[in-house]
N, CA, C and O atoms as CSV, one atom per row, in Angstrom:
chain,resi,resn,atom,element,x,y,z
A,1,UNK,N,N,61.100,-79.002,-16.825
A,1,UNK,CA,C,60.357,-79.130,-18.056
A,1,UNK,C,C,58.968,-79.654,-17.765
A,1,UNK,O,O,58.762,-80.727,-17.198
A,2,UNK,N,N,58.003,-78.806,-18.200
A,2,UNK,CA,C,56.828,-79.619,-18.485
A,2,UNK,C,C,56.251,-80.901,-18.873
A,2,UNK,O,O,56.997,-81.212,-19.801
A,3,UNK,N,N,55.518,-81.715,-18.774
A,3,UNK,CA,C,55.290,-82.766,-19.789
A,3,UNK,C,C,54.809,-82.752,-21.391
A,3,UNK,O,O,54.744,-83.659,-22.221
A,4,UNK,N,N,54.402,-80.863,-21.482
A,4,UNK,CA,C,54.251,-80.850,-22.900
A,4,UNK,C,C,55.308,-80.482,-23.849
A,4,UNK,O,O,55.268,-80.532,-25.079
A,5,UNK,N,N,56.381,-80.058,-22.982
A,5,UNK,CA,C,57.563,-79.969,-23.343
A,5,UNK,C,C,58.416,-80.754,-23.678
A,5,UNK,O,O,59.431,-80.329,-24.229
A,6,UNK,N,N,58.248,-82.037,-23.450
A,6,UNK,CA,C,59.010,-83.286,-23.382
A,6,UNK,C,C,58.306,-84.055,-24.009
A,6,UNK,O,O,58.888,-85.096,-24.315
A,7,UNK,N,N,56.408,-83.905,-24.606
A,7,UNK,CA,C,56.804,-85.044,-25.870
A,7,UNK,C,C,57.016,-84.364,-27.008
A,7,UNK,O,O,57.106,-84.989,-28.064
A,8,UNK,N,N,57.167,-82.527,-26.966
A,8,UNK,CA,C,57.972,-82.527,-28.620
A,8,UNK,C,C,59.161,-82.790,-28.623
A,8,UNK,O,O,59.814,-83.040,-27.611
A,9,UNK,N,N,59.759,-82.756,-30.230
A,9,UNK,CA,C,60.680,-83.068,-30.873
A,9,UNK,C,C,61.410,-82.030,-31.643
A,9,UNK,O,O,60.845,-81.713,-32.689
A,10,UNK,N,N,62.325,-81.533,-31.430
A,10,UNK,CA,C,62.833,-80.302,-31.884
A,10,UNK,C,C,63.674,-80.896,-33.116
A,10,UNK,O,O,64.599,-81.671,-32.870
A,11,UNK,N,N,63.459,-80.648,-34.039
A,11,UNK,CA,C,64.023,-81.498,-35.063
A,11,UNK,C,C,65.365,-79.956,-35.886
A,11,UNK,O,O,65.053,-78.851,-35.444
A,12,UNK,N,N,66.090,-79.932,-36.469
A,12,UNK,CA,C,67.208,-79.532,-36.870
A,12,UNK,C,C,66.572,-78.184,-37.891
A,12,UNK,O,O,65.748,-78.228,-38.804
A,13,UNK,N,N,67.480,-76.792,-37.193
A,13,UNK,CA,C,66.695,-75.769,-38.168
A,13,UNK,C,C,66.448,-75.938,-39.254
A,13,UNK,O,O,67.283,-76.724,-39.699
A,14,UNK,N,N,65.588,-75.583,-40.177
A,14,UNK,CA,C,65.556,-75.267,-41.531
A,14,UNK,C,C,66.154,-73.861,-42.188
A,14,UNK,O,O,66.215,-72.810,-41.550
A,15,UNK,N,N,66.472,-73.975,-43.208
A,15,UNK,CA,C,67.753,-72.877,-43.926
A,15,UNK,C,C,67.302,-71.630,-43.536
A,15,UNK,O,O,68.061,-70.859,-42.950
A,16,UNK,N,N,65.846,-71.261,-43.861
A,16,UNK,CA,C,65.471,-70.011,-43.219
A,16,UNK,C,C,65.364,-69.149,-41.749
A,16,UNK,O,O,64.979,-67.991,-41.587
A,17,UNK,N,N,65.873,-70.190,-40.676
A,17,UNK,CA,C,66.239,-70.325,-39.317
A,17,UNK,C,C,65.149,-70.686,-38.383
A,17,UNK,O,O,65.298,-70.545,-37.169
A,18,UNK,N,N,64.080,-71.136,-38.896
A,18,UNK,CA,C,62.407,-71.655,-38.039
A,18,UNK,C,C,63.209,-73.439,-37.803
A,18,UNK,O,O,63.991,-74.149,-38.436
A,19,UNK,N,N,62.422,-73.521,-36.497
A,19,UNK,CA,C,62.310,-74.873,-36.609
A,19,UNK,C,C,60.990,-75.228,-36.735
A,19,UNK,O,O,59.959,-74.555,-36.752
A,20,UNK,N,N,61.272,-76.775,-36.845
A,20,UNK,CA,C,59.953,-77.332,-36.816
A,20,UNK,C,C,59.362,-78.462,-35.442
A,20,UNK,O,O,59.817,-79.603,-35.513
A,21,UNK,N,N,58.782,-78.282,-34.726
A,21,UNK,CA,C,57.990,-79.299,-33.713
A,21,UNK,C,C,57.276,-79.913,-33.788
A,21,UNK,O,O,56.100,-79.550,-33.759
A,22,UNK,N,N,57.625,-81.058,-33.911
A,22,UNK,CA,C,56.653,-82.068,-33.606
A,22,UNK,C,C,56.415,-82.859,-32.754
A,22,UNK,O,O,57.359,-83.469,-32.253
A,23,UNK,N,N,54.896,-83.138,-32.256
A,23,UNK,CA,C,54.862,-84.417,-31.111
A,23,UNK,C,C,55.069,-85.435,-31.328
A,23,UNK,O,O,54.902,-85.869,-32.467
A,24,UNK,N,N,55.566,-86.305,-30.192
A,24,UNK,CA,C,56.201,-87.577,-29.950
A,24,UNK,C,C,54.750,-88.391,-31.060
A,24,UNK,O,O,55.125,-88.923,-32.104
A,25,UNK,N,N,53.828,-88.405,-30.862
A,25,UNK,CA,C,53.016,-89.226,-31.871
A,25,UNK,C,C,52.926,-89.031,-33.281
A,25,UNK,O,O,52.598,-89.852,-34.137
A,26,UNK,N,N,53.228,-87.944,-33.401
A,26,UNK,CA,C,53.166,-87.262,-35.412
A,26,UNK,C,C,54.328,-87.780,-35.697
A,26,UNK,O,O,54.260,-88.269,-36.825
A,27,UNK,N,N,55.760,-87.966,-35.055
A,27,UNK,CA,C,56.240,-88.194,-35.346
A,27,UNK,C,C,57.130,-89.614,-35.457
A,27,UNK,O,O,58.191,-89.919,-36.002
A,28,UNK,N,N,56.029,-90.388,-34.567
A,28,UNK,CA,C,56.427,-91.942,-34.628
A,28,UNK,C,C,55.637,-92.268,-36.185
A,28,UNK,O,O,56.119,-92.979,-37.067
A,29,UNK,N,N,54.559,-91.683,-36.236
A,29,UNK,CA,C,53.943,-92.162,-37.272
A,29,UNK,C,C,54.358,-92.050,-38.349
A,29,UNK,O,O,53.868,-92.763,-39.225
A,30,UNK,N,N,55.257,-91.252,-38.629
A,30,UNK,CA,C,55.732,-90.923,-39.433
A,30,UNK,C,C,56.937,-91.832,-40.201
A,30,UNK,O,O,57.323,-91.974,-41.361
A,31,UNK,N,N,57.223,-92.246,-39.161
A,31,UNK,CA,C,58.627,-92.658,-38.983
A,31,UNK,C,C,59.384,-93.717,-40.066
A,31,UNK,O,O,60.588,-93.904,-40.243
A,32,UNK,N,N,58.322,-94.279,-40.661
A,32,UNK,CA,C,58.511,-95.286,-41.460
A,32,UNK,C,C,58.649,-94.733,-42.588
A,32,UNK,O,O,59.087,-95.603,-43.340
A,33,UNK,N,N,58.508,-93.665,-43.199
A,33,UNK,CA,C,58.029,-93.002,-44.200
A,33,UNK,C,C,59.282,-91.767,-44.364
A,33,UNK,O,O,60.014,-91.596,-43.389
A,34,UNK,N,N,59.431,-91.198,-45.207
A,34,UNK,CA,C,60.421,-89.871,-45.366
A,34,UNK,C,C,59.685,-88.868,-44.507
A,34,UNK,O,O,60.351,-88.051,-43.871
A,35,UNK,N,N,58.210,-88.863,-44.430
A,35,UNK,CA,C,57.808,-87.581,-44.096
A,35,UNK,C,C,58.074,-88.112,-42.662
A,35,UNK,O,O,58.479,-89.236,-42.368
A,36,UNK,N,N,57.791,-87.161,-41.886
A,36,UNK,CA,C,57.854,-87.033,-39.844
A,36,UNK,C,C,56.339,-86.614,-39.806
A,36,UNK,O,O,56.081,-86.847,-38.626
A,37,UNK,N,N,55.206,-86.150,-40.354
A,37,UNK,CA,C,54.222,-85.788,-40.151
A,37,UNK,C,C,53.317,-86.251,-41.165
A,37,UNK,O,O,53.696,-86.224,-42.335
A,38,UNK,N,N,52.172,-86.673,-40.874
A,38,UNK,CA,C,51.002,-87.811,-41.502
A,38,UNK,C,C,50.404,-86.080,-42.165
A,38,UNK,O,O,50.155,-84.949,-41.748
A,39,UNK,N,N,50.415,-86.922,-43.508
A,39,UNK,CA,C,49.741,-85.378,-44.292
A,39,UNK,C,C,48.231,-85.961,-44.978
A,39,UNK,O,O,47.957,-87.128,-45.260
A,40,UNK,N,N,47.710,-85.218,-45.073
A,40,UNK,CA,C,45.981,-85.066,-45.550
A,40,UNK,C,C,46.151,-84.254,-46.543
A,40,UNK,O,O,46.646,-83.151,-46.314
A,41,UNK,N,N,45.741,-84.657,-47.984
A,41,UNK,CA,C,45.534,-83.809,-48.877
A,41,UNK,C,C,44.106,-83.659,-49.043
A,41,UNK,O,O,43.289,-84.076,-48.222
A,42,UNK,N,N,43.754,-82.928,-50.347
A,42,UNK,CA,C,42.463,-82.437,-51.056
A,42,UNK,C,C,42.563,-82.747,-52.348
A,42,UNK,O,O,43.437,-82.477,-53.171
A,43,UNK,N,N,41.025,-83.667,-52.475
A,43,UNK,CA,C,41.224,-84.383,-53.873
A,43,UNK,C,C,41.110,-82.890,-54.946
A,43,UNK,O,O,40.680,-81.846,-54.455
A,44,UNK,N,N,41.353,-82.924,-55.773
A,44,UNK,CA,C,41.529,-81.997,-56.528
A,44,UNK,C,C,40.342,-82.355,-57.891
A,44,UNK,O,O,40.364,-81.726,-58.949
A,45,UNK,N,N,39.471,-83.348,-57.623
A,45,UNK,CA,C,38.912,-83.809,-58.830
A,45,UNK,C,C,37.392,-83.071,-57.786
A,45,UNK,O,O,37.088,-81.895,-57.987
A,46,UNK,N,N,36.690,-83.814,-56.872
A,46,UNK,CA,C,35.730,-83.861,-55.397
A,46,UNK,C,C,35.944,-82.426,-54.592
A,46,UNK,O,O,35.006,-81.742,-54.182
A,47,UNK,N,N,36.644,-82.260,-54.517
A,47,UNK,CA,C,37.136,-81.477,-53.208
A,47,UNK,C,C,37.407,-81.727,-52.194
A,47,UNK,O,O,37.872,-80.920,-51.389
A,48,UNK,N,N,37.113,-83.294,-51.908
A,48,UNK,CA,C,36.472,-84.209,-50.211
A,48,UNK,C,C,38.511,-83.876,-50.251
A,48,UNK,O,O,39.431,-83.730,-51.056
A,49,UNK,N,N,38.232,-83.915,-48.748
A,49,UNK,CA,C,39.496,-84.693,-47.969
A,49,UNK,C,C,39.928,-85.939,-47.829
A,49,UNK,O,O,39.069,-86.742,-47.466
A,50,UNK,N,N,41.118,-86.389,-48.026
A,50,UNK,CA,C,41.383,-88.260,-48.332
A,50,UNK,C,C,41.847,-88.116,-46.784
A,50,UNK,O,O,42.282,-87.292,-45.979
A,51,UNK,N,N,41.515,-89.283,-46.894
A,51,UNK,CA,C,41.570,-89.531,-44.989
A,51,UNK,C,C,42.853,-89.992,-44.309
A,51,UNK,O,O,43.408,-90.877,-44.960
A,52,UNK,N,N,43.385,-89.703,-43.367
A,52,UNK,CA,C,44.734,-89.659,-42.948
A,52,UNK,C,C,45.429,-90.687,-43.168
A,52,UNK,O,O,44.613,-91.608,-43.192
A,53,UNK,N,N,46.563,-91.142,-43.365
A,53,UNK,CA,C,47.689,-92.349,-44.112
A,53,UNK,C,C,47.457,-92.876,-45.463
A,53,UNK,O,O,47.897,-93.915,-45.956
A,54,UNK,N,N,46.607,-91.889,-46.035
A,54,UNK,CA,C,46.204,-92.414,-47.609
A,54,UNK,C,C,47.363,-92.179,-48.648
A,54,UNK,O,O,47.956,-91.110,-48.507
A,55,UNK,N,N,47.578,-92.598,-49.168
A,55,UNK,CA,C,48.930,-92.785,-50.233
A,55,UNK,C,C,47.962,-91.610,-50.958
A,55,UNK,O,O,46.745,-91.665,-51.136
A,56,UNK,N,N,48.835,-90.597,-51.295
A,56,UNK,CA,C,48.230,-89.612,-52.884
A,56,UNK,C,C,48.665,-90.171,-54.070
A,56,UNK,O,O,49.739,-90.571,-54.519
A,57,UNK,N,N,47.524,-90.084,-54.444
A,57,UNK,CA,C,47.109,-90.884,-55.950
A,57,UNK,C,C,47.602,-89.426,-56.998
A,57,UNK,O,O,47.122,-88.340,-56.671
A,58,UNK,N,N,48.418,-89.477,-58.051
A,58,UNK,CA,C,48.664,-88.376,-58.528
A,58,UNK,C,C,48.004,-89.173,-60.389
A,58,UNK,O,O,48.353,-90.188,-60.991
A,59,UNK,N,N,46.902,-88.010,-60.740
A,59,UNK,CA,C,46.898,-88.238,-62.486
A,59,UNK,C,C,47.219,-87.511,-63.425
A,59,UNK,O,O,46.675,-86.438,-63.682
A,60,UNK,N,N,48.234,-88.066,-64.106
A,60,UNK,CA,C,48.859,-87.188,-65.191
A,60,UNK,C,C,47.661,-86.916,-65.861
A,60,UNK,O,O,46.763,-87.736,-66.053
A,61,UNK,N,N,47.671,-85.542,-66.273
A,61,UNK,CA,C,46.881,-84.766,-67.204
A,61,UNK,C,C,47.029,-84.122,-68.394
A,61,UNK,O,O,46.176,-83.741,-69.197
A,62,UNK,N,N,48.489,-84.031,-68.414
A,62,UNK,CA,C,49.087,-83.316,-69.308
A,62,UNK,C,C,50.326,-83.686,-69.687
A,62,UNK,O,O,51.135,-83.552,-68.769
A,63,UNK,N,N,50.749,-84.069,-70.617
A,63,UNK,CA,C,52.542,-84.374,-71.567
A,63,UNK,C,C,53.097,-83.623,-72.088
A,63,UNK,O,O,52.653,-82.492,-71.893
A,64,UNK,N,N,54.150,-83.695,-72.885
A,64,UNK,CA,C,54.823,-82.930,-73.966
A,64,UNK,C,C,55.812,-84.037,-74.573
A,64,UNK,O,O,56.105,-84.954,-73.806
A,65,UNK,N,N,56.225,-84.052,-75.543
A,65,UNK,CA,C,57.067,-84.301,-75.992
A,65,UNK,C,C,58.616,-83.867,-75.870
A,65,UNK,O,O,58.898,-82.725,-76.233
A,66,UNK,N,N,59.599,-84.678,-75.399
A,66,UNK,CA,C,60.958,-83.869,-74.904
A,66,UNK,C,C,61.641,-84.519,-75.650
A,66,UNK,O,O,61.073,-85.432,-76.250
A,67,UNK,N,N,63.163,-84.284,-75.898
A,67,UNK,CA,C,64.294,-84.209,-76.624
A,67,UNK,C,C,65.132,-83.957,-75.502
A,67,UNK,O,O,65.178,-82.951,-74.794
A,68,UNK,N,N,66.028,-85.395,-75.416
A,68,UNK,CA,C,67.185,-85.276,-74.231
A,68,UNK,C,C,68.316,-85.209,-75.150
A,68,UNK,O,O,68.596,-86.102,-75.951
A,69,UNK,N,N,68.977,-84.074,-74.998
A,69,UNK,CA,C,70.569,-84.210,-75.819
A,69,UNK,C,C,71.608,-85.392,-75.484
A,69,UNK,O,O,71.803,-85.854,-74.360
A,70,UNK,N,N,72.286,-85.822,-76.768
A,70,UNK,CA,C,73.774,-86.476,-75.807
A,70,UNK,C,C,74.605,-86.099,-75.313
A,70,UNK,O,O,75.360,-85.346,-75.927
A,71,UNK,N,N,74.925,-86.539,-73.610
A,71,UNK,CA,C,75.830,-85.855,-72.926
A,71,UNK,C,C,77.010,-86.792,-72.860
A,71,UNK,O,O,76.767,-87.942,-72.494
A,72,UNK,N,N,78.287,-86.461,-73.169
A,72,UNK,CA,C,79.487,-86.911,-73.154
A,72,UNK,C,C,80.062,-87.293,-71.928
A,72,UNK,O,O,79.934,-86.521,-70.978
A,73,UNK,N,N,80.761,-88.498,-71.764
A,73,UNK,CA,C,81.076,-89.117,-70.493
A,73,UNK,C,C,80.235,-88.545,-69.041
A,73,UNK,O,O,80.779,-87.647,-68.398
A,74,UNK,N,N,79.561,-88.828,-68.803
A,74,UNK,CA,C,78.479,-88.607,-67.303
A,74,UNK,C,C,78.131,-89.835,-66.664
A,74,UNK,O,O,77.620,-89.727,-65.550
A,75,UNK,N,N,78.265,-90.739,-67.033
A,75,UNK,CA,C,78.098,-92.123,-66.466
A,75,UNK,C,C,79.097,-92.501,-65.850
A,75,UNK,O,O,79.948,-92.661,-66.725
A,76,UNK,N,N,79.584,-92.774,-64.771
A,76,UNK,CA,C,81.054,-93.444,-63.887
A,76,UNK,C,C,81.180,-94.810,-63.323
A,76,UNK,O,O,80.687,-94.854,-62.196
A,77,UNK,N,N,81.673,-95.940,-63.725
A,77,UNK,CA,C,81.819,-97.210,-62.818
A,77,UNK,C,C,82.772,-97.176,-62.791
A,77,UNK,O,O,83.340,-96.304,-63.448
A,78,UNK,N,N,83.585,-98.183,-61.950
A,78,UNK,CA,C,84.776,-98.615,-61.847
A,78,UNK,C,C,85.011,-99.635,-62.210
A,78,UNK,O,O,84.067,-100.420,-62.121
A,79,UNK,N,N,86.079,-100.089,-62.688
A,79,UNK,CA,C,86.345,-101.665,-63.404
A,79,UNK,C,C,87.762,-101.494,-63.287
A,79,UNK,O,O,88.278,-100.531,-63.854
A,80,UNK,N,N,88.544,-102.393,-62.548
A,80,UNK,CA,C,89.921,-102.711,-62.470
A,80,UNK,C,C,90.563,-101.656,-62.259
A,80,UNK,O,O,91.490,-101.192,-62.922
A,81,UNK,N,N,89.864,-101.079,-60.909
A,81,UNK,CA,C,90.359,-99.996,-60.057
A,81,UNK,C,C,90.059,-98.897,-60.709
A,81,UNK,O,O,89.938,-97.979,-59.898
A,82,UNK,N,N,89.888,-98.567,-61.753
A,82,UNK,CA,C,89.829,-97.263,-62.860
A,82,UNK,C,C,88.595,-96.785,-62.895
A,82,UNK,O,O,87.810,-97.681,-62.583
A,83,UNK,N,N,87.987,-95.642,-63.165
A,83,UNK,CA,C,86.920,-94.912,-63.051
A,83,UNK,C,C,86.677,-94.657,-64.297
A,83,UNK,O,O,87.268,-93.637,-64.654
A,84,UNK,N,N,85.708,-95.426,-65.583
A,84,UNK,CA,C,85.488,-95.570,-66.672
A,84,UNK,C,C,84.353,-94.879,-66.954
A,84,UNK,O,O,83.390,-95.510,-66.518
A,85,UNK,N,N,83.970,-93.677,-67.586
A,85,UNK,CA,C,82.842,-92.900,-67.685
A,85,UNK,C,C,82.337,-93.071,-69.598
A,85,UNK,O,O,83.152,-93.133,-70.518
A,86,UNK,N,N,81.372,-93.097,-69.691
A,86,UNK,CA,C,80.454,-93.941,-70.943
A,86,UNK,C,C,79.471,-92.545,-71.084
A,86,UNK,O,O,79.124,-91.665,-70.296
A,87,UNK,N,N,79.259,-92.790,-72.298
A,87,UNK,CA,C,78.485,-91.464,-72.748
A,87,UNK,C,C,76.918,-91.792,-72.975
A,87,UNK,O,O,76.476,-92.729,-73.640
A,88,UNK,N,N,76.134,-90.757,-72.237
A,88,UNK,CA,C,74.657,-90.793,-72.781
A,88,UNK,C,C,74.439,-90.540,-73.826
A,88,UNK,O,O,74.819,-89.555,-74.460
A,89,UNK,N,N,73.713,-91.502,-74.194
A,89,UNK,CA,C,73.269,-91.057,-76.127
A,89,UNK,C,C,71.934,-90.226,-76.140
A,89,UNK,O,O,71.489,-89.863,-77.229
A,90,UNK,N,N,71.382,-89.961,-75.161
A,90,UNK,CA,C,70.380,-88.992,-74.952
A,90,UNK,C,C,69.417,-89.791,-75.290
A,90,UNK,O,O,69.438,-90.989,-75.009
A,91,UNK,N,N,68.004,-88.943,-76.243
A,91,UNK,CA,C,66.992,-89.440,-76.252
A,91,UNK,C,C,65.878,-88.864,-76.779
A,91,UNK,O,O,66.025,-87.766,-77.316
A,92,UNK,N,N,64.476,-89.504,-76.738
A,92,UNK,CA,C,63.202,-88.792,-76.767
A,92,UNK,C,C,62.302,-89.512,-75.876
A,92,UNK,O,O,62.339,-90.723,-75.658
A,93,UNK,N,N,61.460,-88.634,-75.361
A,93,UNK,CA,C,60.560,-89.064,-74.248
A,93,UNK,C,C,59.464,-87.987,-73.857
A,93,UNK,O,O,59.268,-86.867,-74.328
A,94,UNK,N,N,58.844,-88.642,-72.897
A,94,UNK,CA,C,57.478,-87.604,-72.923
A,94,UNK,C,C,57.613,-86.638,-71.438
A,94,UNK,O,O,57.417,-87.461,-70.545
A,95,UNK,N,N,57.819,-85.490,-70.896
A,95,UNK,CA,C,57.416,-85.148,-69.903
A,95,UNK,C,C,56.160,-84.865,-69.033
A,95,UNK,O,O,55.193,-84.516,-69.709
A,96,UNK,N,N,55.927,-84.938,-67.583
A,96,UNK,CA,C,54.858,-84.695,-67.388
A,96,UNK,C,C,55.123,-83.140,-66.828
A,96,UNK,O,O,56.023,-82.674,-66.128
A,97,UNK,N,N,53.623,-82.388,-67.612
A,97,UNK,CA,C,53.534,-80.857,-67.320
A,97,UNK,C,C,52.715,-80.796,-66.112
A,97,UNK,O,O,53.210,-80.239,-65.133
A,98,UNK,N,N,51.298,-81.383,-66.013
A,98,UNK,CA,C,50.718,-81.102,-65.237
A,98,UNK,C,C,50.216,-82.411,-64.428
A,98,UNK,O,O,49.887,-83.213,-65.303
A,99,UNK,N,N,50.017,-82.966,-63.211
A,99,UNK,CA,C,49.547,-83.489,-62.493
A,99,UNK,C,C,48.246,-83.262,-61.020
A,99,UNK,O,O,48.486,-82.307,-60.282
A,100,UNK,N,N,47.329,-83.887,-60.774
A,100,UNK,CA,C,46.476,-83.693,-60.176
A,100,UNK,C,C,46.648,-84.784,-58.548
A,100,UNK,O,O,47.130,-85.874,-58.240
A,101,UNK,N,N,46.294,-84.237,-58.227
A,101,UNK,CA,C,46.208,-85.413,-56.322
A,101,UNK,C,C,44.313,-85.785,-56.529
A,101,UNK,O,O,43.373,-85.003,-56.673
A,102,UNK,N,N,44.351,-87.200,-56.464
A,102,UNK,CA,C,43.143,-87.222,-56.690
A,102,UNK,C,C,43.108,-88.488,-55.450
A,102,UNK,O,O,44.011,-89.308,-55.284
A,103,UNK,N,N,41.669,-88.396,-54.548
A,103,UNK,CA,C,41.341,-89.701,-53.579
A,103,UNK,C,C,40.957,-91.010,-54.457
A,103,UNK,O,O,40.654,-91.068,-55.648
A,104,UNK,N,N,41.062,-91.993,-53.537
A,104,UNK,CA,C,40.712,-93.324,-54.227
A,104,UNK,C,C,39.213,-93.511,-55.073
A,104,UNK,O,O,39.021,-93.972,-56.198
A,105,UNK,N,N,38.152,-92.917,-53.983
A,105,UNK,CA,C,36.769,-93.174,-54.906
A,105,UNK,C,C,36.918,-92.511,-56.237
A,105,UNK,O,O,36.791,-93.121,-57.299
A,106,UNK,N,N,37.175,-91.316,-56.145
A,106,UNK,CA,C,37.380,-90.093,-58.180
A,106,UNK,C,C,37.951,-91.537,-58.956
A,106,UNK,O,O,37.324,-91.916,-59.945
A,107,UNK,N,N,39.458,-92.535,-58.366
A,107,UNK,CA,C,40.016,-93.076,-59.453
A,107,UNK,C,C,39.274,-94.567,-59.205
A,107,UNK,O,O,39.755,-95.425,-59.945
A,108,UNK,N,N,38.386,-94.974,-58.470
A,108,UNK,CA,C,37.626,-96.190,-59.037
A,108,UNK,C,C,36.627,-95.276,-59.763
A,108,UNK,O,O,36.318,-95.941,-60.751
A,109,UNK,N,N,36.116,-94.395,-59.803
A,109,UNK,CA,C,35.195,-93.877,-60.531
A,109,UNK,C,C,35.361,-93.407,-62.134
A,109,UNK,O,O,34.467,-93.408,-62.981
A,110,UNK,N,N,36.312,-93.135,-62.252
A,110,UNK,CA,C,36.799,-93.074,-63.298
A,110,UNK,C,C,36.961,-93.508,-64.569
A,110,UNK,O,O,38.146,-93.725,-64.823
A,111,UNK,N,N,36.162,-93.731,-65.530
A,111,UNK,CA,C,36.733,-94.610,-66.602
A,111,UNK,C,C,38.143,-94.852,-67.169
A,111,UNK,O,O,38.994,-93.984,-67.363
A,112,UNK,N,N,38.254,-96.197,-67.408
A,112,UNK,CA,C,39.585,-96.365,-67.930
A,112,UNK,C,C,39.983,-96.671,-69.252
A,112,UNK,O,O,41.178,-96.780,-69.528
């Protein structure tokens, strides 16, 4: 084996049968985090690039109004060995439709 062979990381196929590789450094960095690879987005407000390990800032832009039905026994605990299921009484609440990735300067800039 090479040495460039040995610092990737062959990580477990994906459903479509590709894998994915990553180097021993993308993927330490990662490591703390769900992702395995340090991602860079595009502010969507600027256009600029947010600079690598930046948390994405997401701004709701858009709502709706929703209507959650009541769903009958869906809740499960156990209490005195028994598996006791309790009913959602549903609800009203707002969904979000649309969201934006925006960098830190757009949201200090921003009025609030």
């Amino acid at each position: 084996m090479t040495s460039s062979q040995k610092s990737q990381i062959n990580l477990k196929p994906k459903k479509d049968g590709t894998q994915t590789n990553l180097t021993r450094n993308s993927a330490t960095l990662g490591a703390d985090h769900h992702h395995a690879v340090t991602r860079v987005y595009k502010c969507q407000i600027c256009g600029k690039s947010a600079p690598p390990r930046t948390p994405i800032l997401r701004l709701v832009t858009l709502t709706r109004p929703r209507e959650y039905p009541p769903r009958p026994k869906v809740n499960a605990y156990v209490k005195d060995k028994r598996v006791i299921r309790t009913n959602d009484p549903g609800g009203v609440g707002t969904e979000i439709v649309r969201e934006i990735a925006i960098c830190p300067e757009c949201l200090r800039a921003r009025p609030t």
